[in-house]
VEXMIRO-50582 format. One record per residue (C-alpha): residue in three letters; x negated, y, z negated. Coordinates in steps of 0.2 Angstrom, whole numbers. Each point is the difference from the previous one (the first is absolute). Last residue first. Layout:
residues N
{ALA, {X, Y, Z}}
...
END
This chain:
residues 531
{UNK, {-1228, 450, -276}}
{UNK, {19, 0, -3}}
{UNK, {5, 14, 7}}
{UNK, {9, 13, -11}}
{UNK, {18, 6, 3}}
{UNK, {5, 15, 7}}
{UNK, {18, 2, 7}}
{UNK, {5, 17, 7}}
{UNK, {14, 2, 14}}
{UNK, {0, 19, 1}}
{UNK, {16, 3, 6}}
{UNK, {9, 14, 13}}
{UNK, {18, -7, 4}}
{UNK, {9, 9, 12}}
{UNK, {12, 13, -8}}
{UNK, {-10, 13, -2}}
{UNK, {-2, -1, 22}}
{UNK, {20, 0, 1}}
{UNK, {2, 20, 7}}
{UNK, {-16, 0, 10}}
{UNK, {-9, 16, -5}}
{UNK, {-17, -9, -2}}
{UNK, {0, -7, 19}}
{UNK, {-10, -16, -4}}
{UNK, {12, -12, 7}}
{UNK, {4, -11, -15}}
{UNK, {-10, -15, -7}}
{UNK, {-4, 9, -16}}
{UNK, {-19, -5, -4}}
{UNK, {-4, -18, -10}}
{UNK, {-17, 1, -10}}
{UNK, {-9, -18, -3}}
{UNK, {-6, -7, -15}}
{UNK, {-12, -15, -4}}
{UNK, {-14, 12, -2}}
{UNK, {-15, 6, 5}}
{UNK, {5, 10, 15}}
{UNK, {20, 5, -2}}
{UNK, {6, -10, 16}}
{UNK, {10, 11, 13}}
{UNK, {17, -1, 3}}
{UNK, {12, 8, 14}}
{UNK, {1, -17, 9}}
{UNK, {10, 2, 13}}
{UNK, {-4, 18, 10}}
{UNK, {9, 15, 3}}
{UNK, {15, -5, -7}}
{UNK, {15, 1, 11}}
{UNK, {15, -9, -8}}
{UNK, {1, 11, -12}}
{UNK, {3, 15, 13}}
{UNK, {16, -5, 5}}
{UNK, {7, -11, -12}}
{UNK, {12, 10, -9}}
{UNK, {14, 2, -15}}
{UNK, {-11, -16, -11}}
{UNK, {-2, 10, -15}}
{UNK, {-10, -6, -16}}
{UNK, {-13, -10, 14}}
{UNK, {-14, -11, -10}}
{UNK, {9, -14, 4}}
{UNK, {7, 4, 18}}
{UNK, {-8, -12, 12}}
{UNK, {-9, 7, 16}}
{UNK, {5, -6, 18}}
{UNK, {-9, 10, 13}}
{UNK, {-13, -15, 5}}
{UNK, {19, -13, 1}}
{UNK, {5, 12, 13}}
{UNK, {20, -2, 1}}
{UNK, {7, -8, 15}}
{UNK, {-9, -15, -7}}
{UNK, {11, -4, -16}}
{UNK, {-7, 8, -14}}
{UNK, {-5, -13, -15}}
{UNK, {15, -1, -13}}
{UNK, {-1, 13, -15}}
{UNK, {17, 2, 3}}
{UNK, {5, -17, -3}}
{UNK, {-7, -15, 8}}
{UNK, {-18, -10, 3}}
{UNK, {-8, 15, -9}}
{UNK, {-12, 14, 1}}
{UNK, {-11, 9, -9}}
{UNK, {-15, -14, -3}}
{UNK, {1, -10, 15}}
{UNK, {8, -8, 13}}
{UNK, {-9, -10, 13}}
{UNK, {3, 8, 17}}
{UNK, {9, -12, 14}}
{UNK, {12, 14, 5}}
{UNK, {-14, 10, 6}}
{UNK, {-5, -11, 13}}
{UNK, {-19, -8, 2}}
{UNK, {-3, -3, -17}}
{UNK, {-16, 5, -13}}
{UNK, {-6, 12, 10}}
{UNK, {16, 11, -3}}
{UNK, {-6, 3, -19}}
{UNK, {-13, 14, 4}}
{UNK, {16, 9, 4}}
{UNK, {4, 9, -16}}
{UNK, {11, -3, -15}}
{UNK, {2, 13, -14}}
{UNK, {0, -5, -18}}
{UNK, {7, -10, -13}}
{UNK, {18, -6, 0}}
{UNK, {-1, -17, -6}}
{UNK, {2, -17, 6}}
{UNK, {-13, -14, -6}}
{UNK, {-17, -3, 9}}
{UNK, {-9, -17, 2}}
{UNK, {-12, 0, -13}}
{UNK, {-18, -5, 3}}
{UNK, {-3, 16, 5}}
{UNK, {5, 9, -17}}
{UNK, {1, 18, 5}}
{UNK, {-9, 15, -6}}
{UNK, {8, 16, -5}}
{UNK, {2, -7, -20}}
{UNK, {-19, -4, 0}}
{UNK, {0, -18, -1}}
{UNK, {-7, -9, -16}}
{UNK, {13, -13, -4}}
{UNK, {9, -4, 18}}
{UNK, {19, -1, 1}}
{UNK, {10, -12, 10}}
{UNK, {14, 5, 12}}
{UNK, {-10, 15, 8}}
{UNK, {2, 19, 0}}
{UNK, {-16, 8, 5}}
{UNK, {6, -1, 17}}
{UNK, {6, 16, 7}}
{UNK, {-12, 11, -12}}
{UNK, {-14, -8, 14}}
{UNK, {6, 13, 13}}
{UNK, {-4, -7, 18}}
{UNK, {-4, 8, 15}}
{UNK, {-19, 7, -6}}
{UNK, {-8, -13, -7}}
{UNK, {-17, -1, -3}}
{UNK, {-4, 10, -16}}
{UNK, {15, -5, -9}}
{UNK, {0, -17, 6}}
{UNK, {-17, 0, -7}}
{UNK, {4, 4, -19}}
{UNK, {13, -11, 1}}
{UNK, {-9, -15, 5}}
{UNK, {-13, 6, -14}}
{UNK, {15, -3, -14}}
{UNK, {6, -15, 7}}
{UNK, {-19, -7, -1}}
{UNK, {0, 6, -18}}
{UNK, {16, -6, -5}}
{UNK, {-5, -17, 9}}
{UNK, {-16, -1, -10}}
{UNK, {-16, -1, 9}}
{UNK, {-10, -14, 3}}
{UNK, {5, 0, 18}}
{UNK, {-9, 12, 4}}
{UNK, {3, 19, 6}}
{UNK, {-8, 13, 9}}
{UNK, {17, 8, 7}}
{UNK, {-7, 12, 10}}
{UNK, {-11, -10, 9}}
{UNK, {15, -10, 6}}
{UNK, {10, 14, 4}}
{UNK, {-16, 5, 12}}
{UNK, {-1, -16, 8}}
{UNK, {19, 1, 4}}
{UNK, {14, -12, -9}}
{UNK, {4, -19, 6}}
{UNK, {-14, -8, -8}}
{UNK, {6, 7, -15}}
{UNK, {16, -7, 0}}
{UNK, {-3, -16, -13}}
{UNK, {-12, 11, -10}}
{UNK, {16, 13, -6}}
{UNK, {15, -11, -2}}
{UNK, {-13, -13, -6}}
{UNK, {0, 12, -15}}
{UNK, {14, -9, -7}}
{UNK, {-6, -17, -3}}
{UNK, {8, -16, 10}}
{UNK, {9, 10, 14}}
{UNK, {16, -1, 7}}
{UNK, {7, 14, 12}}
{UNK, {10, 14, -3}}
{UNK, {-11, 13, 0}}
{UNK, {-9, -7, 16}}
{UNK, {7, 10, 14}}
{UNK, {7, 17, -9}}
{UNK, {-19, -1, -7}}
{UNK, {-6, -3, 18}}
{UNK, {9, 14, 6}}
{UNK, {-3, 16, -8}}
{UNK, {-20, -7, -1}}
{UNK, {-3, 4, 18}}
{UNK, {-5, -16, 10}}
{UNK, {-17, 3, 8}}
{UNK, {-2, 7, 18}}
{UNK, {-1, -17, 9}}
{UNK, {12, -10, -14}}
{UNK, {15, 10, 4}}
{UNK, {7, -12, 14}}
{UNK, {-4, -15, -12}}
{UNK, {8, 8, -15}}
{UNK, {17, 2, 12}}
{UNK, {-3, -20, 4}}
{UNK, {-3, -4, -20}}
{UNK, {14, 10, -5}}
{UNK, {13, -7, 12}}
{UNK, {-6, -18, -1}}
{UNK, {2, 3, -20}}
{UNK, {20, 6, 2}}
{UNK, {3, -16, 10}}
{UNK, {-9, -13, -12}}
{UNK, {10, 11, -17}}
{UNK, {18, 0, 7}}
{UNK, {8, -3, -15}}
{UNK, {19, 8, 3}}
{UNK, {-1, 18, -4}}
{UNK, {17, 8, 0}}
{UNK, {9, -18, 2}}
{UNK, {13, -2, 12}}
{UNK, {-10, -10, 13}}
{UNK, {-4, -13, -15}}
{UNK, {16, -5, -2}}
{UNK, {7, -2, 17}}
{UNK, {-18, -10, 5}}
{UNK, {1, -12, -16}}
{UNK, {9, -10, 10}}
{UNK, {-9, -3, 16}}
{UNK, {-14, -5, -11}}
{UNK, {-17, 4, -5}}
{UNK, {2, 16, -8}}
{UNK, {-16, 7, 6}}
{UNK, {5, -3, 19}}
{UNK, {18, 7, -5}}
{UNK, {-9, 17, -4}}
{UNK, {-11, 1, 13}}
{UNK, {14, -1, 12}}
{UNK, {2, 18, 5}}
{UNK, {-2, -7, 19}}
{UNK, {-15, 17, 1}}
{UNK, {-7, -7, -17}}
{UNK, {0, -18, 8}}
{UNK, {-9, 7, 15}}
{UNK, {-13, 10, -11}}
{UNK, {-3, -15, -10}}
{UNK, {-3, -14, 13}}
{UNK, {-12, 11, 8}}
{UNK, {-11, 1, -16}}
{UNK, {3, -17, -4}}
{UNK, {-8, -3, 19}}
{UNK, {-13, 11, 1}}
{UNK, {-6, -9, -19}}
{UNK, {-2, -16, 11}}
{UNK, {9, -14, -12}}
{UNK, {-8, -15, -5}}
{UNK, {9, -15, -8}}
{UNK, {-9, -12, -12}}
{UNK, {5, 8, -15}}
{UNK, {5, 17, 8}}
{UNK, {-17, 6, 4}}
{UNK, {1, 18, 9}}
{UNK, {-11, 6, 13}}
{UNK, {-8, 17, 5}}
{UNK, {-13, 1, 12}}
{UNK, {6, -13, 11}}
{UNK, {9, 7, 8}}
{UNK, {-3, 20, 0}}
{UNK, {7, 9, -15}}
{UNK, {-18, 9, -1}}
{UNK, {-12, -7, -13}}
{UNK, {6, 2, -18}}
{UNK, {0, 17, -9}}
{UNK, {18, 1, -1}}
{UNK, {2, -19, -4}}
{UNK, {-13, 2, -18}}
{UNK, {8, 16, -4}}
{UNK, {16, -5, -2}}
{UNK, {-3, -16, -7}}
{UNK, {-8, 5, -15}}
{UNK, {17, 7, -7}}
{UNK, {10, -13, 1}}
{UNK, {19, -1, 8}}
{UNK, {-2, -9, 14}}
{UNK, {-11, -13, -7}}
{UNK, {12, -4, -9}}
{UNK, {11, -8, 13}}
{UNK, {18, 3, 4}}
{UNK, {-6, 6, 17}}
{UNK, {-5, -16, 4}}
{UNK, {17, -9, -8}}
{UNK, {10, 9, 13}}
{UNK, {-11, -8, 14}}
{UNK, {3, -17, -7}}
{UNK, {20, 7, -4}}
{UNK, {1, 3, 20}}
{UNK, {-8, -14, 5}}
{UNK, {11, -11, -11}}
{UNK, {14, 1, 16}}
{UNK, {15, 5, -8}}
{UNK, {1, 17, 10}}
{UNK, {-3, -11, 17}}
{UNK, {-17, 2, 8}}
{UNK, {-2, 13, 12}}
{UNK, {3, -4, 22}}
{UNK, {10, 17, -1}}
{UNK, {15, -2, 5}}
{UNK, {-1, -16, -14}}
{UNK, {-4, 14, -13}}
{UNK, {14, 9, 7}}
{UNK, {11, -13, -4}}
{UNK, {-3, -3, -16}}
{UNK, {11, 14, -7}}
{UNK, {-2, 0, -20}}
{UNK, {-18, 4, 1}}
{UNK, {2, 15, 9}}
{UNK, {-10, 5, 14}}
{UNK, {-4, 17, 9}}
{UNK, {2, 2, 18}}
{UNK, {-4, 13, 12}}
{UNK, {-8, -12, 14}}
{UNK, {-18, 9, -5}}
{UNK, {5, -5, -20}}
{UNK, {2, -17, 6}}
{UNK, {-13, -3, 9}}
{UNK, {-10, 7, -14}}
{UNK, {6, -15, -11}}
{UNK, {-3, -10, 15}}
{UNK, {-17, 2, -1}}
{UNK, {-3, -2, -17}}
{UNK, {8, -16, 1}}
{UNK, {-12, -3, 13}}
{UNK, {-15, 4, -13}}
{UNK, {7, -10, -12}}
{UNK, {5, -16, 8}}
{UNK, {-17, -5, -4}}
{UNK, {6, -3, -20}}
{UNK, {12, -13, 6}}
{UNK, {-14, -12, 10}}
{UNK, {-10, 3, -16}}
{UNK, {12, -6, -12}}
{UNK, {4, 11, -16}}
{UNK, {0, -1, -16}}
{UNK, {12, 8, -13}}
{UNK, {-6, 11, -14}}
{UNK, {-15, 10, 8}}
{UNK, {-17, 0, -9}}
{UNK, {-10, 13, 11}}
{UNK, {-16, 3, 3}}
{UNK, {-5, 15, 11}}
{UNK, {-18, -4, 11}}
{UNK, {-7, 15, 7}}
{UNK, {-13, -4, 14}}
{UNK, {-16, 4, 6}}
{UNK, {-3, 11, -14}}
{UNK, {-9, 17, -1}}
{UNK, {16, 11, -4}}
{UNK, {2, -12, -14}}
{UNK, {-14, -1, -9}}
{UNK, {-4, 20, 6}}
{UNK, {15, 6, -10}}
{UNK, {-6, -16, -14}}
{UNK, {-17, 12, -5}}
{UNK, {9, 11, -12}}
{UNK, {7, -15, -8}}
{UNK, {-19, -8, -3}}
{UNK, {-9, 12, -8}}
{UNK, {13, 2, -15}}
{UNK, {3, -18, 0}}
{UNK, {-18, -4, -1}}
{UNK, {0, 11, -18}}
{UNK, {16, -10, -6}}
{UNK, {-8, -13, 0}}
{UNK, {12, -15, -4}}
{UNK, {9, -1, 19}}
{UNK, {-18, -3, 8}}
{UNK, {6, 4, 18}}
{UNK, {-2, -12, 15}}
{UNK, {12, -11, -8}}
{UNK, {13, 7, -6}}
{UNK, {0, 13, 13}}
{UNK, {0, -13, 14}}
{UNK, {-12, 3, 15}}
{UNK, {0, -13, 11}}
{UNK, {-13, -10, 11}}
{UNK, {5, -12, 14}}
{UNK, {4, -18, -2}}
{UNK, {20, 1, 0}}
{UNK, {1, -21, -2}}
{UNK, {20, 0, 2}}
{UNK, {1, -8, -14}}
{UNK, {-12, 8, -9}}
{UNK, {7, 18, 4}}
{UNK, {16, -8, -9}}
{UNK, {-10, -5, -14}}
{UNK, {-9, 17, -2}}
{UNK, {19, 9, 0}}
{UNK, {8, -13, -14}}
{UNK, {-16, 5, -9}}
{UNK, {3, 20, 1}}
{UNK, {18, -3, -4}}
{UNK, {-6, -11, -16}}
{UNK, {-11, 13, -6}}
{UNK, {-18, 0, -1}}
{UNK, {-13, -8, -11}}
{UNK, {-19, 0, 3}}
{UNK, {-12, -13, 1}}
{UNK, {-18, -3, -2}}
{UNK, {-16, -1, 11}}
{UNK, {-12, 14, -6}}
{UNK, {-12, -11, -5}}
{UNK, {0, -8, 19}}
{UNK, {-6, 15, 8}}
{UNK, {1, -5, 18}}
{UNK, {14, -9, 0}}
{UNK, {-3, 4, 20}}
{UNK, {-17, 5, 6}}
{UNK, {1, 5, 19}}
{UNK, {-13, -4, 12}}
{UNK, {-10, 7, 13}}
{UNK, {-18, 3, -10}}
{UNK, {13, 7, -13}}
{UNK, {15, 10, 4}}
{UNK, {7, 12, -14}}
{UNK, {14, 4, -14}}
{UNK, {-3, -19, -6}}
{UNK, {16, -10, 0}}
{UNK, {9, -2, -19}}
{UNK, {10, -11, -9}}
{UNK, {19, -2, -6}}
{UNK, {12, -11, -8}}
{UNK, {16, 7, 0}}
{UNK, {14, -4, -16}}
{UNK, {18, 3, -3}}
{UNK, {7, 10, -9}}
{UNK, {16, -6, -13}}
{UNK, {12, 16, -5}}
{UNK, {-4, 3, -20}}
{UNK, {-10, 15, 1}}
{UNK, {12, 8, 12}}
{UNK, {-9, 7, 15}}
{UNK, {15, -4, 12}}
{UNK, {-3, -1, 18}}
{UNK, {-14, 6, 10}}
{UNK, {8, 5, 16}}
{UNK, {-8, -1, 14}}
{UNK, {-9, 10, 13}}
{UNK, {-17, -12, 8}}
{UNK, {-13, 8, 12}}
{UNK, {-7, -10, 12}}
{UNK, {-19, -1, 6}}
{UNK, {-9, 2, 16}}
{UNK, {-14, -8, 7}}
{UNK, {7, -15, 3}}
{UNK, {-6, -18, 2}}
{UNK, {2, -2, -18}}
{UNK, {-18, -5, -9}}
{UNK, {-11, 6, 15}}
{UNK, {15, 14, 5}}
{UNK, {0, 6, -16}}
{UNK, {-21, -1, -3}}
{UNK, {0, 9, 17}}
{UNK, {11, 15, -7}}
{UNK, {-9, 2, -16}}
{UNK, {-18, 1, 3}}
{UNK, {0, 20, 1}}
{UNK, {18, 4, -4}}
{UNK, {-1, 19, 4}}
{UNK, {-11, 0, 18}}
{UNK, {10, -13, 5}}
{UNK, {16, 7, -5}}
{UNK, {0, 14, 8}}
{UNK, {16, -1, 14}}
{UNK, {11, -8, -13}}
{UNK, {0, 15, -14}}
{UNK, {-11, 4, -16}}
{UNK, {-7, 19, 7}}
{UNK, {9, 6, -17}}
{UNK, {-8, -13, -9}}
{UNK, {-17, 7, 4}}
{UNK, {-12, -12, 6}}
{UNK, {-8, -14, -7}}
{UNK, {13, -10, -7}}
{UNK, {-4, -17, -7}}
{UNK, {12, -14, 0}}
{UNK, {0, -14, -13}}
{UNK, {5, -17, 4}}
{UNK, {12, -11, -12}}
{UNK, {4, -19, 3}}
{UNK, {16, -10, 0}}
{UNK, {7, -16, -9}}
{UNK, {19, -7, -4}}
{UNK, {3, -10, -12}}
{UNK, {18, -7, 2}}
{UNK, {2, 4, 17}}
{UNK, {-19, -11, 3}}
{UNK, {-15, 9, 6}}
{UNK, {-8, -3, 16}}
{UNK, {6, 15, 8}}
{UNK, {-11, 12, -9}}
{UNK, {11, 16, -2}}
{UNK, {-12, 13, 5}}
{UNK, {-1, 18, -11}}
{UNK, {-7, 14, 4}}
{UNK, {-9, 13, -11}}
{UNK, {-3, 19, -2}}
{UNK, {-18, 11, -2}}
{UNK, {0, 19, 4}}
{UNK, {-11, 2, -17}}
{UNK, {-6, -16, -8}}
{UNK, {14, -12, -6}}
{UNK, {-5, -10, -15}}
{UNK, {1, -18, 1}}
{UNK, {18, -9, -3}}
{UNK, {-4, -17, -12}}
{UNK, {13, -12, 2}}
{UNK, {7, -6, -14}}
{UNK, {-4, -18, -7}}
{UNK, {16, -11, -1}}
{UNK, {8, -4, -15}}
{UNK, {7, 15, -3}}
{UNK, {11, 1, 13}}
{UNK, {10, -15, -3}}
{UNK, {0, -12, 14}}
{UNK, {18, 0, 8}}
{UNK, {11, -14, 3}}
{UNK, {10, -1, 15}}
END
């Protein structure tokens, strides 16, 4: 398909966002797959943001909710979690023309294109465009809210208003819509096998039988497709996705509407999949111990990949953070386990690792931060450290701040976020981290420990909480007392400065024989802000 260049068109001209404003977008059904067409509506807030939920949004959207339902027959709108793709200069974008729907109902009616001068166009990316041509096929005429699209992308000031605001986006939907471009495709009448198969999964399980793929039998028992049957490598090929493994998506499922169908949905191409469904799907093929041949794709590769220390899982091991994030959610995620959640995940700038969780964290951890997303990621890192400090009390920071990819600029006690954490023994390790996975087996490693050797993570008859690693210990003759600090973090932050102050982590008994040997730092690394 040949693309119009973007500079040839006129670009469409975003207005500027009051106070408590954000847009919708409507995919106009009338346009054609190769240029396709949709208009823009501002919504005004007129209450506080944190009164913004379904049971007030008459009083909040004023206008809004009947010029949905007049222009789309519903009320509501959906929420859209995808991922963008590549931003490399030279990857071809394709092109949305866009246009506007007055804010407001006049004498009865609704003005559509109704600034004109403002009609332009605006490039996305080519997963974005694949996703708008498959809700034009299926003629989806309800409102969405798409973050490339309801958000001016080149000012950087709207950005900084309007990431705050997507924890109420998304809580506030109708529906959460989860794009995914799968490798195979799948017939319909195959992918509604899924919830029985699911079914007799757990059937199963209760019949005390787990299956192998190299015994076929037991999958015929068991009224399952064969192990060869391409079911099994389409649903492999789902939890292969990308989507799985960025960091926006997190936060955007976990503050979704309730796992109720059909809350949640997932757009395979031109399969859909009940979220309840993939979930159910992932805990039975856990408890079978298959996950690993369904991300191989084949009955052969299942020997291989079963004796793998950490075969790619990355689809099953997302369902479990985003489902123990959900149970969290009510009281706020603590900051311990949304950093051992999202470090290794992709993100496009590395201070998203900070603004693509905050709609997970406390009110009052938000207000603390006080950050935009003008600021440097050193900077942002720096004040992310800062708070963790201050907040959490079951977690040393000193057992992360070692990271695969170094950051210029970061205070020597501060981790890179955006780095996924390399082994090193740093630190004690405390029991904020169990939130993060329902056994204790299951933990992620982390800075202190390893897959093997003696630095290996403590098998469960230990408690993993009383573990401390020995760097800073010149005689390792006891454990008794060293393994009993009073509290975890034993660091305050020096006001004023980038520098904390690190306390010995011993009992605080002066006379106990090994307390000159605990180590007793002042971790001191000023460096000058940049404005």
């Amino acid at each position: 398909m040949a693309l119009m260049p973007v500079e040839s068109r006129r670009e469409f001209k975003y207005d500027d966002l009051p106070s408590q404003h954000f847009r919708l977008f409507k995919l106009d059904l009338a346009s054609s797959p190769e240029q396709l067409k949709g208009c823009i509506l501002s919504c005004y807030l007129s209450g506080q943001l944190d009164f913004f939920n379904k049971g007030m949004w008459k009083d909040l959207f004023g206008d809004t909710m009947e010029i949905m339902k007049i222009t789309s027959g519903d009320s509501g709108y959906d929420a859209v979690s995808y991922v963008w793709g590549s931003t490399d200069e030279n990857t071809s974008k394709y092109t949305l023309d866009l246009s506007t729907i007055r804010n407001s109902i006049v004498e009865g009616e609704v003005s559509s294109d109704y600034e004109p001068s403002r009609n332009g166009t605006i490039s996305i990316h080519k997963n974005l465009h694949t996703l708008l041509r498959e809700l034009l096929r299926r003629k989806h005429d309800h409102f969405l809210w798409i973050d490339a699209i309801c958000i001016n992308q080149a000012n950087q000031s709207e950005k900084g208003i309007q990431i705050p605001m997507m924890k109420y986006v998304y809580q506030s939907a109708k529906r959460l819509i989860i794009w995914l471009e799968t490798e195979m495709e799948l017939d319909p009448i195959e992918a509604a096998a899924l919830p029985s198969i699911v079914q007799n999964l757990q059937q199963a399980l209760d019949n005390g039988q787990k299956l192998d793929p190299t015994i076929p039998r037991p999958f015929v028992l068991h009224s399952l497709p064969l192990p060869e049957d391409r079911i099994w490598g389409y649903l492999g090929s789902i939890m292969r996705d990308p989507w799985w493994l960025r960091l926006w998506t997190l936060q955007e499922v976990v503050l979704a509407p309730s796992y109720d169908d059909p809350k949640i949905n997932i757009m395979c191409g031109k399969i859909t999949l009940n979220w309840s469904n993939v979930d159910e799907f992932a805990t039975a093929i856990k408890k079978h111990e298959l996950r690993e041949w369904t991300i191989g794709g084949s009955v052969n590769n299942y020997v291989g990949l079963h004796a793998m220390i950490e075969p790619p899982k990355q689809g099953y091991d997302a369902i479990e953070q985003i489902r123990a994030c959900r149970k969290s959610l009510d009281a706020a995620i603590a900051i311990a386990p949304l950093m051992l959640s999202t470090r290794d995940r992709l993100s496009t700038l590395p201070s998203d690792h900070v603004f693509g969780i905050m709609g997970m964290l406390s009110k009052k951890i938000l207000e603390d931060l006080a950050m935009d997303t003008s600021m440097p990621a050193h900077i942002v890192f720096t004040s992310f450290g800062k708070c963790f400090i201050r907040h959490e009390t079951r977690e040393c920071l000193l057992n992360h701040t070692s990271s695969v990819e170094k950051l210029p600029g970061l205070p020597s006690w501060c981790p890179n976020f955006a780095s996924p954490e390399q082994t090193k023994s740093l630190g004690t390790r405390w029991q904020g981290f169990r939130e993060t996975a329902d056994r204790e087996e299951e933990l992620m490693y982390h800075a202190g420990f390893t897959i093997t050797s003696k630095w290996a993570r403590p098998k469960k008859s230990f408690a993993a909480a009383r573990m401390a690693v020995n760097m800073f210990l010149m005689d390792r003759r006891s454990d008794e007392d060293i393994y009993n600090a009073p509290h975890p973090r034993r660091i305050s932050l020096i006001e004023g400065t980038d520098s904390i102050c690190m306390y010995d982590i011993i009992s605080e008994n002066s006379a106990h024989e090994y307390q000159p040997l605990i180590y007793r730092t002042l971790i001191c690394h000023v460096r000058e802000r940049p404005y």
